[in-house]
C-alpha positions as CSV (number, residue, x, y, z in Angstrom):
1,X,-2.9,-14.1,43.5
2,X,0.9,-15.0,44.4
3,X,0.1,-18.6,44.4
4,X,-1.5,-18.2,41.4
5,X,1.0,-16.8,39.5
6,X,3.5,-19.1,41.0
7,X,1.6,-22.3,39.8
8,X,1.6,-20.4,36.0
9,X,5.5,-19.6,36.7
10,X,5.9,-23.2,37.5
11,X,3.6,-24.2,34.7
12,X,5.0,-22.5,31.7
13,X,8.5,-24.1,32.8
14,X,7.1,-27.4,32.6
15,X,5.1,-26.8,29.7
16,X,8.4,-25.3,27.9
17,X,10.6,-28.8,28.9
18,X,7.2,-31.2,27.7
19,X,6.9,-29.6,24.4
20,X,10.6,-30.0,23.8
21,X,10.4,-33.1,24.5
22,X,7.5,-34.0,22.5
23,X,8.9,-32.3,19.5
24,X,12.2,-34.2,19.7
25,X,10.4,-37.4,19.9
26,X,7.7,-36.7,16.8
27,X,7.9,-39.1,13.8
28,X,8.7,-37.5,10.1
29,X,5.4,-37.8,7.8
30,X,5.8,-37.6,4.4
31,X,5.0,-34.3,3.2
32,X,2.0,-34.7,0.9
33,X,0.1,-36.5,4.0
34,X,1.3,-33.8,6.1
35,X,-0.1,-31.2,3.9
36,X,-3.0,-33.3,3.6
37,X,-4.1,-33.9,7.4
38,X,-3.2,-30.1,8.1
39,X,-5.7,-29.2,5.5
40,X,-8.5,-31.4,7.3
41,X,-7.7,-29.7,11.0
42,X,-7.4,-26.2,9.1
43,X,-11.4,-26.6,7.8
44,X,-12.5,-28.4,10.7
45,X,-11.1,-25.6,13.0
46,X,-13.1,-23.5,10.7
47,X,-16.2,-25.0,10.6
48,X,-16.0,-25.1,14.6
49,X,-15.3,-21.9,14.8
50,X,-18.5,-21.0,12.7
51,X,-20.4,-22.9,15.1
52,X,-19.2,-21.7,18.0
53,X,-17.5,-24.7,19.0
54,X,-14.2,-23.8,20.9
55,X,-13.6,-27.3,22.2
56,X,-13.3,-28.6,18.9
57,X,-11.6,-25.8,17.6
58,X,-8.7,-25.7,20.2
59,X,-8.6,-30.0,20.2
60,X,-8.1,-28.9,16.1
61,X,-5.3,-26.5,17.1
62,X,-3.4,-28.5,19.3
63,X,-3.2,-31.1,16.5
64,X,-1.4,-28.2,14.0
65,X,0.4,-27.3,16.9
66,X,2.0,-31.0,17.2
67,X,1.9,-31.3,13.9
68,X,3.8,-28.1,12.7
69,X,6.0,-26.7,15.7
70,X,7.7,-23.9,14.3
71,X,4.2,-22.4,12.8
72,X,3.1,-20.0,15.8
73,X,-0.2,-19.0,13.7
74,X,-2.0,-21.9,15.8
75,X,-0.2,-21.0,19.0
76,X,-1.6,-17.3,18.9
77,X,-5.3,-18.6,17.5
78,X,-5.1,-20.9,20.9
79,X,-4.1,-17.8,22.8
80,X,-7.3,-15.8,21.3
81,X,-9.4,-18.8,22.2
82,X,-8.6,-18.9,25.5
83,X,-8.3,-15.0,26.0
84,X,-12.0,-15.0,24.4
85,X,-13.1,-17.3,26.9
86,X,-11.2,-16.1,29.8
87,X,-9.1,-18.3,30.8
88,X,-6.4,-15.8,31.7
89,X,-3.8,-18.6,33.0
90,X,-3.8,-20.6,30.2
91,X,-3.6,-17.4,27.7
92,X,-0.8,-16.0,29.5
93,X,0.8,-19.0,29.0
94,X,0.6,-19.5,25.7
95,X,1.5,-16.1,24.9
96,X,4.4,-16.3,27.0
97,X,5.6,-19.1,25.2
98,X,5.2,-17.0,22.1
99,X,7.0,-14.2,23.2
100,X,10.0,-16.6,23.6
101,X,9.7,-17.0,20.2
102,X,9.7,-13.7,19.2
103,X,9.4,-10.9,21.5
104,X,7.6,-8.0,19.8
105,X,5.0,-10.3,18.9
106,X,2.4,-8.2,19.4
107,X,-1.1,-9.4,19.6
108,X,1.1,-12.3,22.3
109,X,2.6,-9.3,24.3
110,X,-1.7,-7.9,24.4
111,X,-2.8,-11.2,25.1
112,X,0.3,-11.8,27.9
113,X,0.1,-8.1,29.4
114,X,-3.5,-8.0,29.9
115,X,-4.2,-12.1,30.8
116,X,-1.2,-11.0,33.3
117,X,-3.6,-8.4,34.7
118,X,-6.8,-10.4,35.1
119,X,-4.7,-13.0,37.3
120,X,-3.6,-10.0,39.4
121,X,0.4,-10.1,38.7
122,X,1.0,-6.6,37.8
123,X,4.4,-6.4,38.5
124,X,4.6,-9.1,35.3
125,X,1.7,-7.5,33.1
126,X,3.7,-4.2,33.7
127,X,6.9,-4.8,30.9
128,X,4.1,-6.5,28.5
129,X,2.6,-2.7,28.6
130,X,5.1,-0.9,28.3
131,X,6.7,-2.7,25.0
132,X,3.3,-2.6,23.4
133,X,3.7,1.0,23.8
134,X,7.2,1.4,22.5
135,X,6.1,-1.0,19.6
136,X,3.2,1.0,18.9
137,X,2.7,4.2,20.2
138,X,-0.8,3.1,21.4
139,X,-1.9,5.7,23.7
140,X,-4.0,3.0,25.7
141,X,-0.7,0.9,26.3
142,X,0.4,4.2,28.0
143,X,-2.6,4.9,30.1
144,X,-2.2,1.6,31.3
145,X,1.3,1.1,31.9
146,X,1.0,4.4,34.4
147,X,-2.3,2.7,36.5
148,X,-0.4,-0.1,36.8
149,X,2.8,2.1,37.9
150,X,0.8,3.9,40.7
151,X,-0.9,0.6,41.8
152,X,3.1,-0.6,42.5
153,X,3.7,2.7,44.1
154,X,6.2,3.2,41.9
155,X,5.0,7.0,41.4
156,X,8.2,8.6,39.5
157,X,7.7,6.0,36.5
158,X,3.4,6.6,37.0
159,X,4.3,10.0,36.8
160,X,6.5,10.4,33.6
161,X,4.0,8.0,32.0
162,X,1.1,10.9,33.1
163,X,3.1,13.7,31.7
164,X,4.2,11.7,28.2
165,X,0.3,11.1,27.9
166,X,-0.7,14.8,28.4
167,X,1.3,15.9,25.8
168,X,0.6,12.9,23.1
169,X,-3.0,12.3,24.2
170,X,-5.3,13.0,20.8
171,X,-8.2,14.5,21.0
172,X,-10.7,11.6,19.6
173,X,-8.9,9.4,21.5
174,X,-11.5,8.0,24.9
175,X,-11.8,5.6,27.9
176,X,-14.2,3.8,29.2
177,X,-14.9,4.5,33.4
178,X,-17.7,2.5,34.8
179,X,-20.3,5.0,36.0
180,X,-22.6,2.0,37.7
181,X,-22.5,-1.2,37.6
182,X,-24.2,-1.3,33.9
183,X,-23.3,1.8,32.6
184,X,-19.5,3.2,31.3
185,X,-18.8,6.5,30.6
186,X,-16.3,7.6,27.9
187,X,-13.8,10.2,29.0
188,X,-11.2,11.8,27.0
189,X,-7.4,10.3,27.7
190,X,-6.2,13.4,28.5
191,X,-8.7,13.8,31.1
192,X,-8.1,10.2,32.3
193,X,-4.5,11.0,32.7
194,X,-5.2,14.4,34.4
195,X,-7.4,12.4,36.9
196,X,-4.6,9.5,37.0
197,X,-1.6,12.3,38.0
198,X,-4.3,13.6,40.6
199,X,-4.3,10.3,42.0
200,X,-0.4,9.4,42.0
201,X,-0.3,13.2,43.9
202,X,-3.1,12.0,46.0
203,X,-0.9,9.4,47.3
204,X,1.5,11.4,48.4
205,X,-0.5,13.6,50.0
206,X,-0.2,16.8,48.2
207,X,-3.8,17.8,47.9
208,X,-2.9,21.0,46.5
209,X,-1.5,19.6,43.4
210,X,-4.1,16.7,43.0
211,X,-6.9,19.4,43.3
212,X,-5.4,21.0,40.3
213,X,-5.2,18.0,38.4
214,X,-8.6,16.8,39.3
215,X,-9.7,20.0,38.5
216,X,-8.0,20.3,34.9
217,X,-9.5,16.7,34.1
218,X,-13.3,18.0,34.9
219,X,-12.8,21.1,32.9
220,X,-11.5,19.1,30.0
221,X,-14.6,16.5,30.6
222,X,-17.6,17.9,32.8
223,X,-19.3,14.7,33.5
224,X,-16.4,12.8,34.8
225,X,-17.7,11.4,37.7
226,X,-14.7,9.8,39.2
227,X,-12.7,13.2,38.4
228,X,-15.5,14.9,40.6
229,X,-15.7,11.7,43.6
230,X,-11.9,12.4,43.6
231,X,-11.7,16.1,43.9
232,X,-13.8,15.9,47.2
233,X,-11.1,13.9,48.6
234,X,-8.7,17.1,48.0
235,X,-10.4,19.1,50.9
């Protein structure tokens, strides 16, 4: 995975130098054919999208993208495209290129934070979490920024992240855990933080504390399987 994200690293400063280039080097068009050939590539992107036809679709956005540099509309499109299809390098690419741009994009800090986490770079998906969260106050952002936290070890910030989400968690407000390997369970955030803070204390061996909080999750959700695998561990 460090390879990996040292090939994107290496990427996305090659990419950023290319474009500049290319930019520098495009010809002026005269506006009304401008406006004219951006219209065609606008419906044809449309009418591939329609048909399911990402190939044509992204080949349509690239050709914007020359075209009009400074409008990131096609850049984030191209980042849902690839994001759709999962191809988590290129995404995280492109919405780190965004994020130059402008960083409190937000639909290119998602796209960045959780492309970052497919390709296994958590120590990079990790600041892409936590702005969404200061940005928006999405509980989810939260949840995640905390797992990723006690992944790293680093169990003060997990921990602060656990406690903030205990007290902010709303009560309509769920997770998904995977109870097989076709079937999710929807747990309560609160709970999935309870569970999480067991965990972080789990790691640091104080069973007595992660019994409690393993124990608070499956009062808050009975049927929290992992909750209940986890408790077991506590004896």
């Amino acid at each position: 995975m460090k390879r990996t994200f040292l090939l994107l690293l290496l990427a996305f400063c090659a990419g950023n130098l290319a474009a500049q280039t290319a930019n520098d080097s495009l010809p002026k068009l005269d506006p009304k054919l401008k406006a004219t050939l951006n219209a065609t590539d606008q419906a044809a992107y449309q009418i591939a999208m329609a048909y399911s036809d990402p190939s044509i679709a992204k080949a349509k956005l690239f050709d914007l993208m020359v075209r009009n540099p400074d409008d990131v509309r096609y850049r984030e499109a191209l980042a849902n495209l690839y994001f759709d299809a999962q191809q988590y390098p290129s995404a995280a690419l492109v919405s780190m290129d965004l994020l130059q741009i402008n960083d409190k994009n937000v639909a290119a800090l998602e796209i960045a934070a959780y492309s970052l986490e497919q390709l296994g770079a958590l120590d990079r998906a990790l600041p892409h979490f936590e702005s969404l969260y200061l940005l928006t106050g999405d509980n989810f952002s939260l949840y995640k920024s905390g797992f990723i936290q006690y992944n790293l070890k680093r169990y003060d910030e997990a921990m602060n992240s656990v406690t903030m989400l205990v007290k902010n968690a709303k009560a309509d407000e769920k997770i998904g855990f995977p109870k097989s390997q076709t079937e999710t369970q929807q747990i309560s955030m609160k709970a999935a933080a309870l569970n999480l803070k067991g965990l972080i204390y789990l790691d640091q061996n104080s069973k007595a504390e992660a019994k409690t909080a393993f124990t608070e999750a499956i009062a808050l959700d009975p049927a929290f399987d992992q909750a209940k695998e986890n408790l077991t561990k506590t004896n």
